[in-house]
N, C-alpha and C positions, 0 to 999 in steps of 0.2 A: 612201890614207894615213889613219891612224886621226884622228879631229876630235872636239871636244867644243863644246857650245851655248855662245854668248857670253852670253846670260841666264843662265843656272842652274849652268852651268859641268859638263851632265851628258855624260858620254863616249859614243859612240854611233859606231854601223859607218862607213864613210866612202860608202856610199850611201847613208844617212841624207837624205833629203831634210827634212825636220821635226822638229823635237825629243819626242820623246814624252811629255817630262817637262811643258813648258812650252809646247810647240805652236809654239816659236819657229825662224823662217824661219833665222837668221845665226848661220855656225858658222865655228871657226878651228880649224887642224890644231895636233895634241899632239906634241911631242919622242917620237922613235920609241925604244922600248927593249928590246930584243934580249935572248931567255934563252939560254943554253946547251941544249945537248942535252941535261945529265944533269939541269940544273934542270927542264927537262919531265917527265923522267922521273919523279924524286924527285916532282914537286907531281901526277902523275896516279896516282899510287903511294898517296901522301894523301890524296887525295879518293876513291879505291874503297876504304879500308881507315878513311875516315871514316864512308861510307855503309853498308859491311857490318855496322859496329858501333856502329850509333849506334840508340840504346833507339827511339827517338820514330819512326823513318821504320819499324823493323821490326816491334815490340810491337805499333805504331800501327795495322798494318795485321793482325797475327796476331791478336790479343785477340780482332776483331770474326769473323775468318772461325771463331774457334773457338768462339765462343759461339753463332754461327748453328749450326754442325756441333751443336752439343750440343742445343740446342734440337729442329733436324729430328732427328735420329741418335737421338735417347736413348729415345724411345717407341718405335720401331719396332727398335731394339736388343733392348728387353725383351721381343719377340716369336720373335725367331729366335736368342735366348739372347746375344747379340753382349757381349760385356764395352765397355758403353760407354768407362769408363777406358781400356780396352787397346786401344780403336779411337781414342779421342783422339788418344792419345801417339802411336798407328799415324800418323795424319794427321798428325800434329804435324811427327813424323819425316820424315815426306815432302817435307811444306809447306816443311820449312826445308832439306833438302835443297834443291828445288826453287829455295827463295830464293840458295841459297849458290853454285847451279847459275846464277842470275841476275846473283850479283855478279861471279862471275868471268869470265861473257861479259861483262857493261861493263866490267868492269876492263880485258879488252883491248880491247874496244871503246873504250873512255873512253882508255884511254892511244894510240892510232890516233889519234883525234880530238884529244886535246890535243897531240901532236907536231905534228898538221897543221894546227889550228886558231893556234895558239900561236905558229910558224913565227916566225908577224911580230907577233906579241902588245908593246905597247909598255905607257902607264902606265894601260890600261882593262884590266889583268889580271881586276881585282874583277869588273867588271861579268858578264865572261864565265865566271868561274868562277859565280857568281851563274846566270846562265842556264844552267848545266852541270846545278847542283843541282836544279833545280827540273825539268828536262827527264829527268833518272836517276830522281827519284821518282814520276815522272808515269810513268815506264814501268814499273818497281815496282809502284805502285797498280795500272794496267791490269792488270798480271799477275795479280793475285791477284781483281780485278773478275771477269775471265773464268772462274778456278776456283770463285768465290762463285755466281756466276750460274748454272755449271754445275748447279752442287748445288741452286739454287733451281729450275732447269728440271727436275731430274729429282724434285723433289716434284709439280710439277705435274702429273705425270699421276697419271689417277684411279685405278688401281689402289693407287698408292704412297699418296697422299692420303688415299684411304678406308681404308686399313692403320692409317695415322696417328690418321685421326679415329676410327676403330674402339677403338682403342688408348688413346687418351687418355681416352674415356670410359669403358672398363672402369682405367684408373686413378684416373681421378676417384670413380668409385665404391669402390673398395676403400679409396681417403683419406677417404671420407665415412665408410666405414661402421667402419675401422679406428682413426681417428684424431679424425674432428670427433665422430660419433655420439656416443660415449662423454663426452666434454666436455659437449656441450650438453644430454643426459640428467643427466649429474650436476649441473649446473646448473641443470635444472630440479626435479631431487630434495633441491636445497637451498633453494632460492624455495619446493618447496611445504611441507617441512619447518617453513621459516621461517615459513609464513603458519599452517599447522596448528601451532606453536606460537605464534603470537599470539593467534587463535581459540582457541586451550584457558587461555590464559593468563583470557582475559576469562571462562570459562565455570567456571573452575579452584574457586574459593569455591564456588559453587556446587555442584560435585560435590563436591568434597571436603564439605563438608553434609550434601547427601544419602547419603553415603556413611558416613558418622559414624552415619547415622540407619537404619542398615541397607538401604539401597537397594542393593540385588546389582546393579544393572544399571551404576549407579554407577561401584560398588568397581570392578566389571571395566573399566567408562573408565578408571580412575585406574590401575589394572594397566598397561593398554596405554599409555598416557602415560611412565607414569612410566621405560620403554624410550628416552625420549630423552635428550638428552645437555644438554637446557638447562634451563634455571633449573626451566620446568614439567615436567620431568621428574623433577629435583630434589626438587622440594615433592609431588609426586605421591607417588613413592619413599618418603619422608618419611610420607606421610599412609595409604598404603596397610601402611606396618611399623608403626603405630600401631596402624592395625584388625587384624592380624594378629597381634597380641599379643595384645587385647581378646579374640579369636575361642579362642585359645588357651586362655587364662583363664577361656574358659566350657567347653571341652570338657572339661577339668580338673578341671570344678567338679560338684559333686555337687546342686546346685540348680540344677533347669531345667525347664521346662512339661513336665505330666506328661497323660496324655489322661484324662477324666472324664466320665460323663454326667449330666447334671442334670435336673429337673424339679420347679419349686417351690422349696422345701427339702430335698427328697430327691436325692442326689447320691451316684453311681455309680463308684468308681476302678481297680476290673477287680477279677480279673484278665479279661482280655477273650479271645476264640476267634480262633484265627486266622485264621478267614474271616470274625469280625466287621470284624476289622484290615483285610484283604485288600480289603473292600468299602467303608470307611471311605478306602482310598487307592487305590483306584477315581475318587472324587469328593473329592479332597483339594484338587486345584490350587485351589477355589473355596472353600476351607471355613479360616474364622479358625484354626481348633484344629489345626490339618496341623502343625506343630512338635509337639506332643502324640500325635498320630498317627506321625509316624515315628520317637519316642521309642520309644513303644510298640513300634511294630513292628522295630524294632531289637533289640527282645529276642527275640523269637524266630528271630533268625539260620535264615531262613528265602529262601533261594537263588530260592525263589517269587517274592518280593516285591522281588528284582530290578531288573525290567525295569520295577514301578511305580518305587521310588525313582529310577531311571535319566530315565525322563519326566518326575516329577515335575521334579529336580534343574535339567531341558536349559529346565523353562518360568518356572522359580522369579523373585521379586519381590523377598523380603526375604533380605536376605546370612546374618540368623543361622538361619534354618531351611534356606537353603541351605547352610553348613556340618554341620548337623543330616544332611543328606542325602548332603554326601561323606562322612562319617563313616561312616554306613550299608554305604555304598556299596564306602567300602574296607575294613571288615569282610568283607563277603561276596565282593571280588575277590582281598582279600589286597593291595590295595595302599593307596598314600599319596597319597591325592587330598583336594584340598583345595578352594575355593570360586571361586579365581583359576585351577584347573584345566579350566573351562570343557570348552576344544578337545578337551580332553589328554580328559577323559571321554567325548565324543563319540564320539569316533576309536578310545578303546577298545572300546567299548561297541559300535559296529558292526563291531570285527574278531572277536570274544568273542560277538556275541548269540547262534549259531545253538547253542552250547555250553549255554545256559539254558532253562531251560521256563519259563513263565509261570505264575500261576496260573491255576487252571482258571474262570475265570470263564463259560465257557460252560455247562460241566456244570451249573455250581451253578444258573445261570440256569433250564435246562430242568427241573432236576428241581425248584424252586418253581412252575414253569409247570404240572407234570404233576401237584405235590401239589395246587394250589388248584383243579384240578378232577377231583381225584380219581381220578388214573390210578396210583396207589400201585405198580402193576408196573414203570414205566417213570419215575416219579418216582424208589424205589430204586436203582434200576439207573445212573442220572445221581449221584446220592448217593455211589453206590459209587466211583465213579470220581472225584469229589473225594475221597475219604477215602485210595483209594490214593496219591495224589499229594501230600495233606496230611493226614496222620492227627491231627493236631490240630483239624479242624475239626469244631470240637462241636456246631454249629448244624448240618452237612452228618448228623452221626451224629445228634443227638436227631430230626429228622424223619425220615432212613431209620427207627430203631426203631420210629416212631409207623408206617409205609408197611408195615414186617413185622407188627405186629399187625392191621392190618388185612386182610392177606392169612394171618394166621394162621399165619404166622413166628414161633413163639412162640420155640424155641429162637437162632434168627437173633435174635430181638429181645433177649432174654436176653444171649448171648454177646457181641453189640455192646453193651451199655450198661456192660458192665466194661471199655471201653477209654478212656474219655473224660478228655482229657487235665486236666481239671478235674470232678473226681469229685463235687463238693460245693458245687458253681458251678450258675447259674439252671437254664443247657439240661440239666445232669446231673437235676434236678430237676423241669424239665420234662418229660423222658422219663419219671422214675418217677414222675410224678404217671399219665401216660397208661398205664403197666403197671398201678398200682393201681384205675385203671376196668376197665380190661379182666379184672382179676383180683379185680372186683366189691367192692371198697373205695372204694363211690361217695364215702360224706359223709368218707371221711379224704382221697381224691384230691381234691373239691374244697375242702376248707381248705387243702391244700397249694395249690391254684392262687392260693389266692387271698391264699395268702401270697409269691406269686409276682409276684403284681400288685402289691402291694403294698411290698414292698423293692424293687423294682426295676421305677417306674413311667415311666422314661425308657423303658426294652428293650421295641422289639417282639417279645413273645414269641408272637402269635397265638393270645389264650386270648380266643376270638369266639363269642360266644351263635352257632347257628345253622350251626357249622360242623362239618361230618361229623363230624370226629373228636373231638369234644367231643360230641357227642347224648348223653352217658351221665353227662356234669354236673348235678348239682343247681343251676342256674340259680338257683334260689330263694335257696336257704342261700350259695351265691357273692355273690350281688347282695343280698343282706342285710350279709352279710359286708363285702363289697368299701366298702358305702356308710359302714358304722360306722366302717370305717378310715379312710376319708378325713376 
């Protein structure tokens, strides 16, 4: 008969030898109370249709098998093409089949048991519904223990494992290289931004200064600066549309260094040869007057002088002769290059160079080599071939004529000295000083020389006591001469 503890007053089976509540020895029997048949029924009816549907015993146990499932399943899914989703739900479906498959064997289990258990059930209903619950979830739980477990045994073997770990490292890599890579590259491309604008910020007066001051190397910092988007880019922007108005205003302008030769007070303004020019921007990059020189050379739009303006331009120091130079530059390519053009002319200028000839500076060389000792056949012949390639070059033409008299090229000498692109200029002068020796008008050839020397005491014109082709000088009446002029 059922009994409950006389201390605590807890209900307990009637072989209860000890109280479980209280540990207490002494117990008194309960007033027995008897259910119907249908009240068993109806209460084991309620309690499988409590359990089927109740959030916390079922959720409780789904959630966890399904985020294990997701965790193992999802990498090794994306291997063998598997629709993780569509395998979820797959399981899902299963699972709760499985569980619905669970509740409706306890429900007749549970209703079996409660007709039998119940029988003689009196006022310790509670109790034993109580241990009902707890014994249907405990078998629940295992159920789903054994299918979790399953699934955890079958990762452990090392095929499935090394798939997994295989797997998850070629995804970790494609999240690095798709997803963080890019983040933390831009992140870094804005820390360095950031710092190469505080570094320019502190340097900024300063080039902007020298930049004012024609420093070309400058300007072009301040070009590339001013491409950013902050304050120093701003005032850069600012300071480089300033000089480029200035540069403007002089290209504009009809007053600008003009090339000269001096000596003393005697002072030389051309016009000048084209191979004096050519060899004047030869050794320009070193020489103060190089704005004066490529003035000049500008005028004779001369396709030659190229590849010097082009060198010149790529080594240049000061910003206004560097404009001087694209100026040049884009006359003779036909284009609109400007000082901040830097790259933009590099890049042309070696897809374009193989299209240009250079001037011929070799020839000219050999054939002053061949003239100063007197090899006059083979000095001509070097001559010749600067003249076809620059028939303006007058110094190249008055020494071939001097090289045909002396080999007695009289007609060649002749016919060459009417081509000279300054007819009435020193070297046209110099040639017909050296026709009127050879054609025996010694003392009027040399007053001419020595009026040669004399307006134009800068030019080396090579009028040298002692040299072949002068032997036929009155030295005397020249150097009488020469001295009263000075």
């Amino acid at each position: 008969m059922p009994k409950k503890c006389k201390n605590c007053g807890t209900a307990v089976e009637d072989t209860a030898k000890i109280c479980p509540s209280c540990s207490n020895l002494a117990f008194e029997e309960t007033a027995k109370f008897e259910l119907s048949q249908d009240q068993i029924l109806e209460l084991a009816k309620s309690v499988s249709e409590n359990l089927a549907k109740k959030p916390r015993v079922l959720w409780g146990v789904t959630w966890r098998v399904a985020l294990l499932v997701f965790a193992l399943l999802g990498i090794p899914g994306a291997i063998t093409g598997w629709n993780i989703w569509s395998s979820f739900e797959s399981f899902k479906l299963t699972t709760t089949n499985n569980i619905e498959s669970k509740f409706r064997l306890l429900d007749q289990s549970s209703s079996n048991q409660i007709v039998m258990a119940y029988s003689g059930i009196t006022n310790d209903v509670a109790v034993k519904f109580e241990s009902f619950k707890r014994e249907a979830s405990g078998q629940i739980v295992s159920a789903y223990s054994a299918v979790t477990n399953q699934i955890a045994d079958q990762f452990q073997e090392p095929r499935v494992r090394q798939t997994v770990e295989a797997v998850a490292k070629g995804e970790a890599k494609t999240i690095l290289e798709n997803e963080v890579r890019p983040v933390v590259e831009e992140f870094h491309t804005n820390i360095e931004g950031k710092l190469k604008a505080i570094e320019s910020g502190e340097d900024f007066l300063e080039l902007a200064t020298r930049a004012r001051a024609h420093d070309f190397k400058a300007y072009l910092q301040l070009c590339s600066l001013s491409t950013q988007t902050n304050d120093v880019g701003k005032y850069s922007g600012q300071v480089v549309a300033e000089i480029d108005r200035a540069l403007d205003e002089y290209r504009a302008s009809s007053i600008y260094m003009s090339l000269h030769e001096a000596s003393g007070s005697s002072r030389y303004d051309g016009p000048f040869t084209s191979d004096e020019i050519a060899l004047k921007l030869l050794n320009a990059h070193n020489d103060p007057a190089r704005e004066g020189i490529i003035n000049a050379a500008r005028g004779f739009k001369q396709p030659l002088f190229l590849s010097s303006f082009t060198q010149l331009f790529t080594n240049e120091t000061d910003l206004r002769i560097a404009d001087r130079e694209t100026l040049a530059i884009s006359e003779l390519t036909k284009q609109d290059f400007h000082p901040r053009d830097l790259e933009l002319v590099k890049s042309w200028w070696e897809m374009h160079q193989s299209e240009y000839t250079n001037w011929p500076y070799a020839e000219f060389t050999d054939g002053n080599r061949q003239f100063s000792v007197g090899n006059y056949s083979a000095a001509a012949k070097s001559f010749e071939q600067v003249l076809k390639l620059d028939p303006a070059a007058d110094i190249a033409r008055a020494i071939a004529i001097a090289c045909y008299w002396e080999l007695n090229e009289t007609n060649k000498a002749i016919s060459s000295a009417k081509d000279f692109k300054n007819p009435s200029e020193r070297w046209a002068q110099w040639a017909s000083a050296k026709a009127e020796l050879e054609a025996g008008s010694v003392s009027n050839a040399t007053l001419h020389l020595v009026n040669l020397c004399t307006n134009y005491p800068s030019s080396p014109l090579r009028i040298v006591q002692g040299q072949h082709i002068w032997r036929k000088v009155n030295w005397e009446l020249f150097n009488q001469n020469v001295g009263q002029n000075k």
